[in-house]
Steps between C-alpha positions, in 0.01 A plus 500: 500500500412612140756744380275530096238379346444538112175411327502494080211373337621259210147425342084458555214337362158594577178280440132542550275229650170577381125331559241507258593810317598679795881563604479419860845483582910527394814274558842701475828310489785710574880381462782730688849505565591514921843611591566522852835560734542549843779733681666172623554335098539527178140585317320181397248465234136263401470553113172471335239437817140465361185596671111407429226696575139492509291807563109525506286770648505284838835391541937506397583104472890533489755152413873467435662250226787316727726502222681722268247638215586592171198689396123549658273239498173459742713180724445448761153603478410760762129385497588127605831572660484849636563699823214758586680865460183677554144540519246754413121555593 
């Protein structure tokens, strides 16, 4: 059973994709710092988790980087890589 849960965002990057001359949508790469504990041990912690996303006017395209990231960068690629978040008409 989670006893905490602390969220600090470390750093971001934010890039447009654009066609033509148009900017049609953005890719966000967020790094954060996780701490967790439980009631039962001592708190553990995940340093420096990165996340990719891609976000149009259709859809939230969302992928994790399996190892420990030292700054934001677009890998894994949420476009060829990603889990569908959400979707919009």
């Amino acid at each position: 059973m989670a006893g905490t849960v602390d969220l600090r965002l470390t750093d971001r990057r934010l890039s447009t994709v654009t066609t033509g001359d148009e900017r049609t949508a953005v890719l966000v790469a967020l790094c954060y710092d996780l701490t967790t504990g439980t009631r039962q041990s001592a708190p553990t912690t995940e340093w420096d988790i990165r996340v990719t996303y891609y976000v149009d006017e259709r859809i939230v395209l969302r992928a994790q980087y399996d190892g420990l990231a030292q700054e934001p960068a677009f890998d894994p690629d949420p476009r060829t890589q990603g889990e569908l978040v959400a979707c919009f008409e």
